[in-house]
C-alpha positions in Angstrom: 32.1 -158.0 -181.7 32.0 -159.0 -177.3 29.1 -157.4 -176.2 28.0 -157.9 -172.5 24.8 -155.8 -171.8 25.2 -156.4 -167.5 27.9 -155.3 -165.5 27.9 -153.7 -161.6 30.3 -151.3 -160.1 30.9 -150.3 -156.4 28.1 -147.5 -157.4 26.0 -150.9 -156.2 27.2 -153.9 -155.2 30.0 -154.4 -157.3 34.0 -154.4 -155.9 35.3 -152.3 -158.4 35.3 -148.7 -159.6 33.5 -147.6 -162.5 36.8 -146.5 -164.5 38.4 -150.3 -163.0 35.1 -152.2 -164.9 36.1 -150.1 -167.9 39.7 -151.2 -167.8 38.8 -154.7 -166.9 36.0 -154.7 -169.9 38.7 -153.6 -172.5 41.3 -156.4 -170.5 38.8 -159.2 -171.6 38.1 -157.8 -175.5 34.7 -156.8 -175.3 34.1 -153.7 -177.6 30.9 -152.7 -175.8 29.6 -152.9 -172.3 26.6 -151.5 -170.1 27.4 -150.5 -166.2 23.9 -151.9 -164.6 24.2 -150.9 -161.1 21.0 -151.6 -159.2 18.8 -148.7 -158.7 21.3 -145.9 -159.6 23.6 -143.8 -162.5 25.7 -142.9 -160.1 29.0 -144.4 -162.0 28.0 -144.2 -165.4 30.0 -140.4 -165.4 33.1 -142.0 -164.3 32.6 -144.8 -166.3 32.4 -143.2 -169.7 35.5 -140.7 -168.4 37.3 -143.6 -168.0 36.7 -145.9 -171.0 39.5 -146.6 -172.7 39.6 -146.4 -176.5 37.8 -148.6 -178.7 35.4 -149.5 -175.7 31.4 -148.1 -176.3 29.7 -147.8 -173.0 26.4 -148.5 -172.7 24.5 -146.3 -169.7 21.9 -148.3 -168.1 20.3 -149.3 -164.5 19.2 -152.4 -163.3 15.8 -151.2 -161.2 14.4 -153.4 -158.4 10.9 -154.6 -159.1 7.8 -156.3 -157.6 6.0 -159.2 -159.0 3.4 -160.5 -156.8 5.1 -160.0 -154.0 8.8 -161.4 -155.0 12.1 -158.9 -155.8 12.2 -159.6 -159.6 15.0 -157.1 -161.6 14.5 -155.2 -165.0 17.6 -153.9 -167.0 16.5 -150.4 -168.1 19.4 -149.0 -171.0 19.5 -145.4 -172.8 16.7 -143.7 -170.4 16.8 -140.1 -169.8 17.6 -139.9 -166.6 16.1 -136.3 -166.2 12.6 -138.1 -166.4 11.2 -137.0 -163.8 8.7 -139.7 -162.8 11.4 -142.3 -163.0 13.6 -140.4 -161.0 11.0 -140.4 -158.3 10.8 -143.9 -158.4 14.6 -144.6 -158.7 14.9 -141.9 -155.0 12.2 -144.1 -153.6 13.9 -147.4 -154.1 16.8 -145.9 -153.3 15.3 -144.7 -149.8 13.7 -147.7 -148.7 16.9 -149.8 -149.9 18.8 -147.8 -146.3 15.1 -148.4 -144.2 15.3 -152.0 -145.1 19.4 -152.2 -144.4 19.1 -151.0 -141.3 16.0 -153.1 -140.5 18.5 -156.4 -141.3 21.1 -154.9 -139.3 18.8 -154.8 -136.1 17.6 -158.0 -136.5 21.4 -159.2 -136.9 22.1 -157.6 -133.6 19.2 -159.3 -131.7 20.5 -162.6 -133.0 24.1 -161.7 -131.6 26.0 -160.8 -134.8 28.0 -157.7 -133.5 27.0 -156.5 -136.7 26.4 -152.9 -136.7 25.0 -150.3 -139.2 28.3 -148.4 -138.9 30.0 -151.7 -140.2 27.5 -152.1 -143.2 27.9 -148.1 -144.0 31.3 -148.1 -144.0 31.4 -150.9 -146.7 29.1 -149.3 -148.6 30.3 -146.1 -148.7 28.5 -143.7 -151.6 27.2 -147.0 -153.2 23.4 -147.0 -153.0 23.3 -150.0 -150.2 22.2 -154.1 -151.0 22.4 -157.3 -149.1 25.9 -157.8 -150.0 27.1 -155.2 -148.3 25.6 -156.8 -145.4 26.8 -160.0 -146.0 30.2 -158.4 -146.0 29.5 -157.2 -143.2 28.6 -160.8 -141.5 32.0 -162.4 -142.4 33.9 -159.6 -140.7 32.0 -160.3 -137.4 32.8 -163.7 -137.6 29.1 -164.9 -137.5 29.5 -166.4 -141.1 33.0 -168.3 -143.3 31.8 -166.9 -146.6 29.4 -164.4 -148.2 27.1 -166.7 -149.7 26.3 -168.3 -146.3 24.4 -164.7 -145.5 21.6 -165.8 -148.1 19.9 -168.4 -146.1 17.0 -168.9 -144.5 19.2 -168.5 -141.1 20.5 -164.7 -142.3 19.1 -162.6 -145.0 18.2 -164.8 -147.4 14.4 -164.2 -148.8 12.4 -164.9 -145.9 15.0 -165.6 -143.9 15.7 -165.1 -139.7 16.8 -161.0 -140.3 15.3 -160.5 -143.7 13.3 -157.6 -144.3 11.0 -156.5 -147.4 11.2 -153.8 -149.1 9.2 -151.2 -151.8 9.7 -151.6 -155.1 7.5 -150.7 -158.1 5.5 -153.2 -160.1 7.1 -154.8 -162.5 4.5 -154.0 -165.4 4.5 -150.2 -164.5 8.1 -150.4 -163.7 8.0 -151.0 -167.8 5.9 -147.9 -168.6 8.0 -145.7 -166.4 11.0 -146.6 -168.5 9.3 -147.0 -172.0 8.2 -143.3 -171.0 12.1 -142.3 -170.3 12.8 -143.0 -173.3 14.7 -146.4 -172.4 14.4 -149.8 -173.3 13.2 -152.3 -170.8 14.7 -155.7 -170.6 14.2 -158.5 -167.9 17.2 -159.3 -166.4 17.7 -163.2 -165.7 14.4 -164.3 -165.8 14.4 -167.8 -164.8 17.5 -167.3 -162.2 16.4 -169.2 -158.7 14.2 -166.9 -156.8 13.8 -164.1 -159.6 11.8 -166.2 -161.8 9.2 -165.0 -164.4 6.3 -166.5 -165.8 5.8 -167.4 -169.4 2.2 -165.7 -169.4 4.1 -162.9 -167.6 6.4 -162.3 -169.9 3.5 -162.5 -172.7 1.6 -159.9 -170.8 4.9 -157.5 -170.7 5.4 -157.7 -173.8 1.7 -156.2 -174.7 2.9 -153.4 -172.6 5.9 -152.3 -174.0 8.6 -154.7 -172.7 11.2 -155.0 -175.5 13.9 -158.0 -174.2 14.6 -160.5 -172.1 18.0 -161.5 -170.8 18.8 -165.1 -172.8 22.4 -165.6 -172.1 23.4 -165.2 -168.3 25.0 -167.9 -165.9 21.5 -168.9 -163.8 20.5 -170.0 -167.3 21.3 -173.7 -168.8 21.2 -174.9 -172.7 17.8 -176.1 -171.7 16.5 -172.7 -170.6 18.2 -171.2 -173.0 16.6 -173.0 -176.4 13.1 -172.4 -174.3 13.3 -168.7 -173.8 14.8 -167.9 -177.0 11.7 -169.9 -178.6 9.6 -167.7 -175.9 11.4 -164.7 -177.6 10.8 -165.3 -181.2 7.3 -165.4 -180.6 6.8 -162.3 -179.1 9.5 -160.3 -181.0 11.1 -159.1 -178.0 15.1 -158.7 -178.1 17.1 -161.3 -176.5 20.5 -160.2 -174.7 23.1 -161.5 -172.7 25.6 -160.5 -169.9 28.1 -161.6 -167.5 26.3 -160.2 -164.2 30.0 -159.6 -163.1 30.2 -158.1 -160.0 34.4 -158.0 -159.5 35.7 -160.0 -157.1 32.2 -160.9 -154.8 30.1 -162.6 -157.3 26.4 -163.0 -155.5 25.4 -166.7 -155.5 28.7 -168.0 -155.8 29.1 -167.5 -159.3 33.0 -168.0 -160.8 31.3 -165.5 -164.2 33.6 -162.2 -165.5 32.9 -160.0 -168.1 32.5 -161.1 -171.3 31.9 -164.7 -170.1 28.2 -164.1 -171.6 27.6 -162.1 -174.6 24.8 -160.3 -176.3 24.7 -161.2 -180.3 25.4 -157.6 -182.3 22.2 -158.1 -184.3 20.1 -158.2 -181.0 22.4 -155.0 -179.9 21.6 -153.2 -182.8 18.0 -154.1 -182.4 18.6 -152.4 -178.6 19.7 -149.4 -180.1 17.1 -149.2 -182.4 14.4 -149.2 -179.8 16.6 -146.5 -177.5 14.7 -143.0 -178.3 17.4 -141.0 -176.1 21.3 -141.7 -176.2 21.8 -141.0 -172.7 
């Protein structure tokens, strides 16, 4: 049983369609898989009209945090998305997310891009709008060869010449809220480069109501591997894994596709378990 518990549409920042990650999902044998766009549900309708048979879709978000002042992400699956105090948090990310897009866009121009918000929007369409849309956006001016050159410290990289900040809740309440929908909250990729989490973190989370953290995922090497799963089995928390798979622009660089990391079926049953809605 192929279980990959991360996955991203062009609801996000993903290339593909909803319904085309559900095709390519069933393609490479997994028999479940979560859509994990950042910040938004908007696919996971498509997605489940879509699935092909034999294929168990897992609804689920993956919801920009704050951690002392650094973007850190937490996988949130089976929430109710009627909730409403999450919603409000999930429209504010959302909102800020377009304030901060256009804020990189003008700083593009000042530095002589050509890159213009119509450019970004029109890449992004509906999808709720990220950095790689701008980055997209840079290698069609010409200003940049490939995407990944966009996160530097000469683009939009963190801290970077035309980087802007944005809101995002704090990682610990960012927990509650989706404990409180219902859902269960897992870090996503906690030691990846520039998202990484504490140990005493982590320990502190899980006191207040964190249930997983993301184990098996590309950023992570056998080392870091062995260490969080020893991290995990002392705090009972659920240990997952998931491909990040974004279609054909893979953030980073990365060569991963779905089902190249996989959640074990005794930690996705333990998932399911913790889930009290089944939205």
């Amino acid at each position: 049983m192929r279980i990959d518990l991360h996955s991203h549409s062009n609801a996000s920042d993903g290339t593909d369609a909803p319904g085309e990650v559900m095709r390519r999902a069933a393609e490479a044998g997994l028999a479940v898989v979560a859509l994990t766009d950042h910040d938004t549900r908007a696919g996971i309708a498509v997605a489940r009209a879509a699935r092909p048979a034999g294929l168990t879709l897992v609804p689920g978000m993956e919801l920009s945090c704050d951690l002392n002042g650094h973007s850190v992400h937490l996988l949130a699956y089976l929430f109710d998305p009627a909730n409403a105090a999450l919603a409000r948090e999930i429209d504010l990310v959302r909102k800020d997310r377009v304030n901060r897009a256009r804020g990189m866009v003008d700083r593009l121009a000042a530095l002589g891009t050509g890159v213009t918000w119509e450019q970004v929007a029109a890449i992004a369409g509906d999808s709720v709008v990220g950095r790689p849309h701008i980055a997209r956006a840079l290698v069609a001016s010409g200003a940049i060869a490939s995407a990944d050159e966009a996160f530097t410290d000469d683009w939009i990289g963190d801290g970077g010449r035309a980087f802007v900040d944005r809101y995002a809740p704090g990682l610990t309440r960012a927990v509650g809220l989706v404990r409180a929908a219902g859902g269960v909250p897992v870090l996503a990729h906690p030691r990846s480069p520039g998202y990484e989490i504490p140990d005493e973190v982590i320990e502190e989370l899980a006191g207040a109501g964190l249930a997983g953290i993301e184990v098996f995922h590309f950023d992570h090497d056998e080392a870091e591997r062995e260490r969080l799963l020893e991290l995990a089995a002392s705090l009972d928390l659920i240990t997952t894994g998931g491909s990040d798979d974004h279609g054909s622009f893979q953030p980073g660089g990365a060569t991963t596709a779905l089902g190249a990391e996989t959640t074990p079926p005794d930690q996705y049953e333990r998932l399911l378990a913790e889930a009290r809605t089944t939205a």
